[in-house]
N, C-alpha and C positions, 0 to 999 in steps of 0.2 A: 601533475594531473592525477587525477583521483582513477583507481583501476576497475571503481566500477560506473565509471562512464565508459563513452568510447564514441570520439568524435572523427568522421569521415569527411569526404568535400562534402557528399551528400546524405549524409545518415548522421544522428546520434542517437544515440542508446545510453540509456541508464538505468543502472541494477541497482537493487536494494542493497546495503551493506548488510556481509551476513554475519555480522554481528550479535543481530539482535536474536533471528533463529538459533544460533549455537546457544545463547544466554538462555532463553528458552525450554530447549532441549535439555541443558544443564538445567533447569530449575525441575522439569517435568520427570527427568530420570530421578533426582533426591525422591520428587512426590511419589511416586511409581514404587520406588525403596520403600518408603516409611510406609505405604498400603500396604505393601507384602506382608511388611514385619510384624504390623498391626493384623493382616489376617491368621498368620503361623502364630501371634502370642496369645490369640483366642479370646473369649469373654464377648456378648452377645454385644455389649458394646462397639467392643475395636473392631469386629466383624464388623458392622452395618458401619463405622467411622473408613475402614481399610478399602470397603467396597467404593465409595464418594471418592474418596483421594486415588485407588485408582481407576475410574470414572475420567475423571478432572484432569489427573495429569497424565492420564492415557492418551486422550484426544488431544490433549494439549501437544504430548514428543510425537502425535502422528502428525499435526497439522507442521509442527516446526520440521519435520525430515521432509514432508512436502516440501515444503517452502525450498528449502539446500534443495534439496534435486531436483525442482522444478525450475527455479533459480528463472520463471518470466521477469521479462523487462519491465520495470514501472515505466517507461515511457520511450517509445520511440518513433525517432521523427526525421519525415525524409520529406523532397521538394511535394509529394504529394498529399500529405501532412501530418498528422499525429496521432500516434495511436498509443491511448491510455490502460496503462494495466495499473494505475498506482492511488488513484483517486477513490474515495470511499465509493464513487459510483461505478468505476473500471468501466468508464465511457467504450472502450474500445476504438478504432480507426475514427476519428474525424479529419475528413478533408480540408485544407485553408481555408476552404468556401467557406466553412461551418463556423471557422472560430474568429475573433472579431478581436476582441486585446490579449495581450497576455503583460500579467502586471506583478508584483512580489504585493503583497501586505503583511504587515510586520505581524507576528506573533509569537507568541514563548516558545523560546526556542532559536530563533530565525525567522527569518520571512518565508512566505506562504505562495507558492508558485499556483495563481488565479491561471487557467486559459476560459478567459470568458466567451459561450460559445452563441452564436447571433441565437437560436430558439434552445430554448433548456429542455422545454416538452418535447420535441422531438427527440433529444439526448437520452433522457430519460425514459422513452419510451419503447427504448430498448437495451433497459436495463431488466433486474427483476423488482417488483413491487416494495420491497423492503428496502434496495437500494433509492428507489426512486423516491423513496419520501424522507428519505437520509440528505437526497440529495435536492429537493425542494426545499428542505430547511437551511441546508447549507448553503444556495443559493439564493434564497431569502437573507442573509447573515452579509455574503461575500461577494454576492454578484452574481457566483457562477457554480454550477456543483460540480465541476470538473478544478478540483481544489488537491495538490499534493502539498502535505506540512514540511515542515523543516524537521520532522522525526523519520521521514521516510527517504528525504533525499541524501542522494554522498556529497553533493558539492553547495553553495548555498545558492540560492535561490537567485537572486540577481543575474551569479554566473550563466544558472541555465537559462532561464530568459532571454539573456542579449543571444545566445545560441541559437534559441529556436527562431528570436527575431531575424537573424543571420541567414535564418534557412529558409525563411519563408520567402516564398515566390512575389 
């Protein structure tokens, strides 16, 4: 079993591998480096290049040490139903009511854990505007815009699905 699930009689939870934030953080501290060095070796060039780069991968090692210490669930699911932190739209809580199939569709990668939910516009409509039209395109595509890839999850796709079918009331 993978350590970043964690399966209950009545709860599952699933984290992100933090793989990818430390990879990240690692690319963003080199970036963060090489801006320094470019601001201390001077020339109005490497100035204005030193300031972009650390720009870019400034925000970049702050958004990844977020991510480690915030360390939220991409998805967890109890008999009352599911609550999305992991989907480009980060749905947040839907109750069973709301969600109608949950299905894997194959994509690079792995398969694509679909929770298709009965109305999308209501979904959507408490997300923010920028998600929401991420997430009508992606729901246009897939069915539903409550879509986790197989980049984002630690176990594949099928696995968690039979889970949440399991848990569903």
């Amino acid at each position: 079993m993978s350590p970043a699930i964690s399966r209950e009689p009545d709860r599952i939870e699933v984290r992100a591998p933090r793989a990818a934030p430390m990879a990240t953080l690692a690319m963003s501290v080199v970036g963060v480096a090489a801006g320094v060095w470019l601001l201390v070796s001077g020339g109005a060039g490497n100035v204005v290049l030193g300031v972009v780069l650390l720009a870019f991968f400034g925000v970049g090692a702050i958004r990844a040490l977020l991510r480690l210490v915030k360390g939220r669930a991409l998805l967890v699911a109890t008999p009352d139903g599911v609550d999305d932190g992991g989907s480009v739209v980060a749905a947040g809580f839907l109750p069973w009511s709301e969600i109608g199939t949950i299905e894997v569709l194959p994509g690079r990668g792995g398969g694509m854990l679909v929770i298709g939910v009965r109305d999308p516009e209501a979904v959507l409509a408490r997300t923010s505007p920028a998600r929401a039209r991420v997430g009508r395109a992606q729901a246009g595509r897939l069915g539903s815009p409550v879509v986790l890839p197989p980049t984002v999850l630690p176990v594949p796709a099928e696995e968690l699905a039979a889970d949440l079918e399991r848990l569903r009331p």
